[in-house]
C-alpha positions in Angstrom: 18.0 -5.1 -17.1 15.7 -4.9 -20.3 12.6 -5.9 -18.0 13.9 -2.7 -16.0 14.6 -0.8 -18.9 10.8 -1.5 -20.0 8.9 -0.6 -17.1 10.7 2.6 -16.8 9.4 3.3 -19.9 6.1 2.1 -19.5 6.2 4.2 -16.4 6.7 7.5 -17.7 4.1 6.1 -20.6 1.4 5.9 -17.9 2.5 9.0 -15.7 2.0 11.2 -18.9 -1.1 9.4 -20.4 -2.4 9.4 -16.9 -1.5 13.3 -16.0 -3.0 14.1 -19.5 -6.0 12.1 -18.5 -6.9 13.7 -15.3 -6.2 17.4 -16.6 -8.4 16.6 -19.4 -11.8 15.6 -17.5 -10.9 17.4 -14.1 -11.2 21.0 -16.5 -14.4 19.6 -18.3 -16.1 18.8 -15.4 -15.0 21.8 -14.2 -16.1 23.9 -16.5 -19.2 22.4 -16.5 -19.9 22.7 -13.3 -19.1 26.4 -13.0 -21.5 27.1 -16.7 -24.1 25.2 -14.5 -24.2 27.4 -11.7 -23.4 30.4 -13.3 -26.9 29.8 -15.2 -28.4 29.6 -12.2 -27.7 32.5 -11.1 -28.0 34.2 -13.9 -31.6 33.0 -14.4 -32.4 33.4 -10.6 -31.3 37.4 -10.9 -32.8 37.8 -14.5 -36.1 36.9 -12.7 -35.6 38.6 -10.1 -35.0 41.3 -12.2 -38.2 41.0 -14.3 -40.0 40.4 -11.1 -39.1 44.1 -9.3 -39.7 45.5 -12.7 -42.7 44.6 -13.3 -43.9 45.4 -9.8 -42.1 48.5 -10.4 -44.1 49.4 -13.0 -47.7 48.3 -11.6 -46.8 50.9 -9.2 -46.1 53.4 -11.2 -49.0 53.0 -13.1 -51.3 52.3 -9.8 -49.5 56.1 -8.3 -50.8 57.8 -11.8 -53.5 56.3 -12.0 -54.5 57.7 -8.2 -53.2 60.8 -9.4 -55.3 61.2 -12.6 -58.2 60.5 -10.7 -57.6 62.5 -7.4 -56.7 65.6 -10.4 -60.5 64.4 -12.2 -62.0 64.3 -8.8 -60.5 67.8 -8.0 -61.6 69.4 -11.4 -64.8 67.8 -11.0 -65.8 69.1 -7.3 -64.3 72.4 -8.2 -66.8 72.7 -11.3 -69.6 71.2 -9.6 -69.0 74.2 -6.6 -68.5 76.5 -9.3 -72.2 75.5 -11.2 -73.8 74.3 -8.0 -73.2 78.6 -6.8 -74.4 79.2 -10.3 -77.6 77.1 -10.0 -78.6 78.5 -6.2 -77.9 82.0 -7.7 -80.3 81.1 -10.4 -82.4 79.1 -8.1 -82.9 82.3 -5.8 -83.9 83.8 -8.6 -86.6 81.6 -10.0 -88.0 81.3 -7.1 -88.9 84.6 -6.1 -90.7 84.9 -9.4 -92.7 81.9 -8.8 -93.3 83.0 -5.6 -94.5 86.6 -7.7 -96.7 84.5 -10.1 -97.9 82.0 -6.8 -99.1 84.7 -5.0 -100.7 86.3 -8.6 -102.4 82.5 -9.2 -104.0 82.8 -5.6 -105.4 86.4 -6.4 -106.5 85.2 -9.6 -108.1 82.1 -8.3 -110.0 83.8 -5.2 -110.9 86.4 -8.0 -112.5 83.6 -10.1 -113.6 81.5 -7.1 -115.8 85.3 -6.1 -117.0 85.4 -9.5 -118.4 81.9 -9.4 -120.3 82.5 -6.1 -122.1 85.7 -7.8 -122.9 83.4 -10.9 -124.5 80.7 -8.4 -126.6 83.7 -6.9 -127.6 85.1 -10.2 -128.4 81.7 -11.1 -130.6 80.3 -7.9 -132.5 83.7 -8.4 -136.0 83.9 -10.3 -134.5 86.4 -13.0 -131.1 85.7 -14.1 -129.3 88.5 -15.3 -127.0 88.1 -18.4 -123.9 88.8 -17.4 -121.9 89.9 -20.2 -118.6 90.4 -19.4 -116.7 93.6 -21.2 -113.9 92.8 -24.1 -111.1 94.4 -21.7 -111.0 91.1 -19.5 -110.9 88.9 -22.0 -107.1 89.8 -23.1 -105.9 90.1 -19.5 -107.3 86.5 -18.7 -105.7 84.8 -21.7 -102.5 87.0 -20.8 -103.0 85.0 -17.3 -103.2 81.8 -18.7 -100.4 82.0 -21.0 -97.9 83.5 -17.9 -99.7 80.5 -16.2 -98.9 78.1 -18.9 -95.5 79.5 -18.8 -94.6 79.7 -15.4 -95.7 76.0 -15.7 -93.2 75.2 -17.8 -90.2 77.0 -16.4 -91.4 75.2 -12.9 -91.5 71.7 -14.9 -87.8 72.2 -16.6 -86.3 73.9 -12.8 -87.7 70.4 -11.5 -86.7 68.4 -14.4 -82.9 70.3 -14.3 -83.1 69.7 -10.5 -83.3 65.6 -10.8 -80.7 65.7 -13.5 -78.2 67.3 -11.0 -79.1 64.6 -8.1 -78.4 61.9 -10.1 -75.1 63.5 -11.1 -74.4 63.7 -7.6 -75.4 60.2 -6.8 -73.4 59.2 -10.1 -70.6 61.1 -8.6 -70.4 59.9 -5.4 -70.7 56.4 -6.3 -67.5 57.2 -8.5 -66.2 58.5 -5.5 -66.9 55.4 -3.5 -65.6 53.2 -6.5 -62.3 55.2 -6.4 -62.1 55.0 -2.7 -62.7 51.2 -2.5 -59.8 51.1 -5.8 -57.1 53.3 -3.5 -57.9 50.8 -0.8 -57.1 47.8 -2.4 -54.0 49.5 -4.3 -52.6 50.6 -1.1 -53.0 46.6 0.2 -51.0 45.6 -3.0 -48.8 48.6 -2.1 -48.1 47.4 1.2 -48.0 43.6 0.0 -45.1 44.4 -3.0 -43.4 46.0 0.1 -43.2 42.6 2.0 -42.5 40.9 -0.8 -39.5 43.2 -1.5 -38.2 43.0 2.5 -38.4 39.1 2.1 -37.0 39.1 -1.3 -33.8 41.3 0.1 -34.1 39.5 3.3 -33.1 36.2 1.3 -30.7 37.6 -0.8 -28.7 39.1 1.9 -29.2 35.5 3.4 -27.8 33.6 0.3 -24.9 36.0 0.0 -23.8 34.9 3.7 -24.9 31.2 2.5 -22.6 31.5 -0.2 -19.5 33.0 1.7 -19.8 30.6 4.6 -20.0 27.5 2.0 -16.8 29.9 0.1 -14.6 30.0 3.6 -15.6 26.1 4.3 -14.6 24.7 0.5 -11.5 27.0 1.2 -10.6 25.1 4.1 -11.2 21.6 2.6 -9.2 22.4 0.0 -6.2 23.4 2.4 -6.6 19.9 4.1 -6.8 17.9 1.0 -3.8 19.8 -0.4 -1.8 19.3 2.9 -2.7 15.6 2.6 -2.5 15.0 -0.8 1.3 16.6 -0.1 2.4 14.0 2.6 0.6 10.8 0.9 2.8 12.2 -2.1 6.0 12.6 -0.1 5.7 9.2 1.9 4.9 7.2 -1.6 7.6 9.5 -2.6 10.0 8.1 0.0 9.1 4.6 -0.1 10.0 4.8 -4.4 13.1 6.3 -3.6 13.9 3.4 -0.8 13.0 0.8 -3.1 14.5 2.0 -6.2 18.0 2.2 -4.1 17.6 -1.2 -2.9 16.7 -2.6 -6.3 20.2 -0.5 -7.3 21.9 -2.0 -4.7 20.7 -5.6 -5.1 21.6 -5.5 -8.8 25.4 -3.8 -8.2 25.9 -6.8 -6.0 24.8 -9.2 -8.0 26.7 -7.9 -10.3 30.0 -7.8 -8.4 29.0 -11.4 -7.4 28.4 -12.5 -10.9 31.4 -10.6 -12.2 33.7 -12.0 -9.4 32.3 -15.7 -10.4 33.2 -15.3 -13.6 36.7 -14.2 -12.3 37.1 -17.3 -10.5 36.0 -19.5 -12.9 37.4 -17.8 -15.9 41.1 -18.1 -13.8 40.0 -21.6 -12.7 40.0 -22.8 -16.1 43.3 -21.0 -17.4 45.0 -22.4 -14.5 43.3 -26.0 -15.7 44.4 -25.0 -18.9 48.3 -23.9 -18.2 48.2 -26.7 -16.3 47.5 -29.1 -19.0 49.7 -27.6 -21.2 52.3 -27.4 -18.9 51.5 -31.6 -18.3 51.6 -32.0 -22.5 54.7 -30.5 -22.8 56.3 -32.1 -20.5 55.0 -35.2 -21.8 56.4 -33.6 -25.1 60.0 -33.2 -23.4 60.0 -37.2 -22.2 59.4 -37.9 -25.7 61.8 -35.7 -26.8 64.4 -36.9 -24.5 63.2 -40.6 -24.9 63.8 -39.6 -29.3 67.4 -37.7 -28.3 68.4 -41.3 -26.0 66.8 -43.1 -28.7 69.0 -40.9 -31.4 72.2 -40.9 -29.6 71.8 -44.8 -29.2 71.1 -45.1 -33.3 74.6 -42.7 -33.6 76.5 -45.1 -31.7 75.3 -47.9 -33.9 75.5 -46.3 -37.2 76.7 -49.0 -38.7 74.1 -51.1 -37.5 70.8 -49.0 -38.4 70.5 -46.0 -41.2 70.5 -42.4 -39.7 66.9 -41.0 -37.7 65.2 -37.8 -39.4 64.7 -34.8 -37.3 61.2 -33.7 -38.9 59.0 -34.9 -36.3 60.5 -33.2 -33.7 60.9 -29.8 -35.4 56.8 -30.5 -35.8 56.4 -31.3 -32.3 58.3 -27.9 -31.0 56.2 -25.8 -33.8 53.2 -27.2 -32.4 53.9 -26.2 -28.8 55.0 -22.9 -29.7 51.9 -22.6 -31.1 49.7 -23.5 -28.8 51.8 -21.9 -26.3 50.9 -18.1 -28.5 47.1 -19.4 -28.3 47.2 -19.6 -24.8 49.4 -16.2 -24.1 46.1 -14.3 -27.2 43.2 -16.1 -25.1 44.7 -15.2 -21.5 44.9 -11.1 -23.3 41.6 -11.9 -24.6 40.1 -13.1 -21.5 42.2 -9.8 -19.3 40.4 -7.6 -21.7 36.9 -9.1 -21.8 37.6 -8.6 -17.7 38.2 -4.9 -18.1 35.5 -4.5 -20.7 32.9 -5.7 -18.4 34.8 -3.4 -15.3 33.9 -0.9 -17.4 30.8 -1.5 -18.3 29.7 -2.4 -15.1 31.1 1.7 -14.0 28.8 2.9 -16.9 25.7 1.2 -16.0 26.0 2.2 -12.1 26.4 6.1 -14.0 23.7 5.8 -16.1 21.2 3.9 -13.6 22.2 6.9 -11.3 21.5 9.4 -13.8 17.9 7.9 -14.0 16.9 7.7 -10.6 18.1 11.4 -10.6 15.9 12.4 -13.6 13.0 10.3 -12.2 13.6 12.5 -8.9 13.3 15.4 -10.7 10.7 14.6 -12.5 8.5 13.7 -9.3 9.4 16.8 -7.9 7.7 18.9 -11.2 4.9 16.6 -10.8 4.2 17.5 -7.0 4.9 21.6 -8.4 2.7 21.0 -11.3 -0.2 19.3 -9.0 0.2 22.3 -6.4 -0.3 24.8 -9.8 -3.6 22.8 -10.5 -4.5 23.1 -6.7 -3.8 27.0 -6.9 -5.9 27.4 -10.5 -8.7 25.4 -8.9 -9.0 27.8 -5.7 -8.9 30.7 -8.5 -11.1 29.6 -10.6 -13.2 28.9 -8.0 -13.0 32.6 -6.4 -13.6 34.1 -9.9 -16.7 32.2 -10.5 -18.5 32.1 -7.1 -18.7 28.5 -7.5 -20.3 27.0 -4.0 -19.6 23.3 -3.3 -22.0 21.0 -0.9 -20.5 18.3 1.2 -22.2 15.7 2.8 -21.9 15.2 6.5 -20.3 11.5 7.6 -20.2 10.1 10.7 -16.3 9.9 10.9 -14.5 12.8 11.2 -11.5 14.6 9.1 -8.6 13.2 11.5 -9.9 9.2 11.3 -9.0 9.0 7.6 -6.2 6.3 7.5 -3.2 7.2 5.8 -3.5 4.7 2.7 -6.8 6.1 1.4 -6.4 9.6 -0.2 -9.3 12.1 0.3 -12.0 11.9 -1.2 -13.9 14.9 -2.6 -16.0 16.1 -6.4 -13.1 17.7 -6.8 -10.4 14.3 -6.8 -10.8 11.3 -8.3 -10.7 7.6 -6.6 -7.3 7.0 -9.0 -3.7 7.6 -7.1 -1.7 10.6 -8.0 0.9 8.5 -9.4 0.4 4.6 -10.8 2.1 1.4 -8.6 5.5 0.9 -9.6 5.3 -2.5 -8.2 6.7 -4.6 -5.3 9.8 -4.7 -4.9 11.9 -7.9 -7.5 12.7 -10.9 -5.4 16.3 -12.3 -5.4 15.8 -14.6 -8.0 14.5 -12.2 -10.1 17.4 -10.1 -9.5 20.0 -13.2 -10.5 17.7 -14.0 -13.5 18.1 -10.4 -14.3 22.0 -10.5 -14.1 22.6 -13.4 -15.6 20.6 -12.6 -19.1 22.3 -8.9 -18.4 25.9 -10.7 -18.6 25.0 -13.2 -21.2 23.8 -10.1 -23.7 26.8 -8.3 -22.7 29.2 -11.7 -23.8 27.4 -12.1 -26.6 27.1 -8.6 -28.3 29.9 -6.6 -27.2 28.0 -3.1 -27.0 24.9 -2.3 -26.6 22.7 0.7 -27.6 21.2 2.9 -24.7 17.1 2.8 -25.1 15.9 5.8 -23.3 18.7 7.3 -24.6 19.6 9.1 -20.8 23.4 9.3 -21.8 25.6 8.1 -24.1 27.9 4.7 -24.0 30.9 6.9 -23.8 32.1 9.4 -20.5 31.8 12.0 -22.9 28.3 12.1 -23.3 28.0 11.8 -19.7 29.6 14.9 -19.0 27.9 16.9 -21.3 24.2 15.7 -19.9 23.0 18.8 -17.9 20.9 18.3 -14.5 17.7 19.6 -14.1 16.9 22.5 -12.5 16.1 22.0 -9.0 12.2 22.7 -7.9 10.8 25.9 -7.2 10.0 26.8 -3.4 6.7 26.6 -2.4 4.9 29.2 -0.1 
């Protein structure tokens, strides 16, 4: 019974330590897990993030950029219309006057040419003349020369101003070719940010499917493991129950056999010892009888032999009265040891019953409180988009024996519950039974050490059950 007593105790020892144990790392690891992935994904969308931002603004600046220039390049033809009307206007212009001072340079130089000729006749003649000419030409020549000189210059500067503007325009139009070549290759970058946004959408839409299919799948796991995590549970349930009701049974009836020998022998032996009693007193009578014959002889010879003294047999008949009250105390001794242990027996069956009822209970908060942690797990799982990968074995769901439990990253290879052993052989049981009996002989009450209930029916009564278990949907 005290070998009972202890694994009991050790059991509900190891079922706490071991509950404890399990909710302890199964929330660390799952918490780790879930700060894992949820950096992940935080990372993965904080660069995704940066990445559409920054493309975001390369086209922003790309767009103004096109529409500074497109505004220069507008403000920059409609000036160059604006002076290029100015400069033909002025053009026109200047050249009808050089055309004016052209045709004046030809009159002037035929005039000169006409004078030279006259000069070569004068000269091949045998009496040159002197030609003096007047002081009137003189100022209208150098008046010639200086419009000349002029006219000159103003063509030299229109030529000059001329070349300055073409190689605007050829400045200007390799701009243009520049900016042409630039909107080119932006709208490429344009258009290759654009597939690069499709794809990047494209994969996120595909990873949000990715991520509900592996959701609905780790849903569905979890609904098979729970199922069989619940009948392993209620089968190693069943077998405990089975076993702890034979082991209850096997003790009562070695304990109704032990008690029922000691019935036997306890009457064997006061039988043996009202029997020898019953033989010593009558051995006590003969002498008695053989000392009244003996007394009644010395009365008839009184005169013969002195008178016999009665003391001895007043001892003997104190004696056997005596013993006879020793007898009559150890036969009420030995009827109330017999009720004691009647008794006792009827409180041990109550309070073994009372445990196996609490230990019933108990497993039945245990199964509730491992369906909570089932429930929390989905939940937390929901909350934080958790996905799980399986690996793929070449055995399917439905060839999993029935001994091995299921194995998952959520479970652990440990059993639910710890072994409460195989079940005690008979001579166990009789060893049991016999040390049981002997405690109870020696010490005539003993203390209760899982204090379930109390030595007296009292106590009993007062002890409350537990609550039955709640239903589960």
């Amino acid at each position: 019974m005290q070998s009972l007593v202890k694994s009991v105790d050790d059991l509900k020892k190891d079922i706490v330590f071991q509950k404890n144990l399990l909710q302890a790392e199964y929330k660390q690891k799952i918490e780790e897990h879930a700060m894992k992935m949820y950096e992940q994904m935080n990372y993965t969308v904080q660069d995704l993030e940066e990445v559409y931002k920054k493309k975001v603004s390369t086209l922003r600046k790309s767009y103004q950029q096109q529409l500074i220039d497109s505004l220069a390049v507008i403000k920059a033809n409609y000036e160059g219309s604006h002076s290029g009307s100015k400069v033909f206007d002025s053009g026109d212009a200047s050249s009808a006057k050089v055309q004016a001072l052209k045709k004046k340079l030809f009159e002037k130089d035929i005039f000169i040419q006409s004078l030279e000729g006259r000069i070569a006749e004068l000269e091949q003649s045998d009496h040159p003349k002197q030609i003096i000419f007047e002081a009137e030409d003189d100022p209208e020549k150098k008046r010639l020369e200086e419009e000349n000189k002029e006219m000159k210059g103003k063509i030299d500067e229109l030529y000059e101003n001329a070349q300055k503007l073409e190689d605007v325009l050829r400045q200007k139009e390799k701009q243009i070719r520049l900016l042409d070549l630039d909107v080119g290759s932006m709208k490429q970058k344009m258009e290759k940010d654009q597939q690069t946004i499709e794809k990047l959408s494209s994969a996120q839409e595909k990873l949000k499917i990715d991520l509900e299919n592996e959701k609905a799948t780790a849903e569905k796991l979890l609904n098979q493991q729970k199922d069989e995590m619940e009948k392993l549970f209620e089968a190693k349930l069943k077998e405990q129950e089975t076993q702890f009701i034979q082991q209850k049974q096997d003790i009562e009836g070695i304990m109704r056999t032990r008690l029922k020998e000691k019935e036997k022998e306890q009457d064997r032996m006061q039988q043996e010892y009202e029997s020898r009693i019953l033989e010593e007193q009558r051995q006590k009578l003969k002498h008695i009888q053989e000392a009244e014959s003996m007394k009644r002889k010395q009365q008839s010879a009184k005169t013969k032999s002195p008178p016999v003294k009665s003391s001895d047999v007043s001892r003997d008949t104190e004696m056997l009265l005596a013993q006879l009250k020793k007898l009559a105390t150890v036969k009420e001794e030995q009827e109330k040891d017999i009720e004691r242990l009647r008794r006792e027996l009827d409180r041990v069956n109550r309070t073994w019953e009372k445990k196996f009822e609490i230990l019933k209970q108990s497993f039945h908060a245990i199964k509730d409180e491992m369906f909570l942690r089932q429930s929390l797990q989905r939940q937390s799982l929901s909350l934080q988009k958790v996905s799980v990968s399986y690996m793929q074995t070449n055995e399917s769901i439905s060839e999993i024996p029935s001994g091995v439990g299921p194995k998952n990253s959520f479970y652990f290879p440990a059993n639910p519950l710890p072994q409460i052993g195989t079940k005690t052989s008979p001579s166990q049981l009789t060893h049991m039974a016999d040390s049981y009996a002997d405690y109870q002989e020696k010490y005539m009450s003993t203390e209760n050490e899982l204090q379930v209930v109390s030595d007296d029916e009292e106590d009993l009564e007062e002890v409350h059950p537990l609550p039955p278990p709640p239903k589960i949907n």
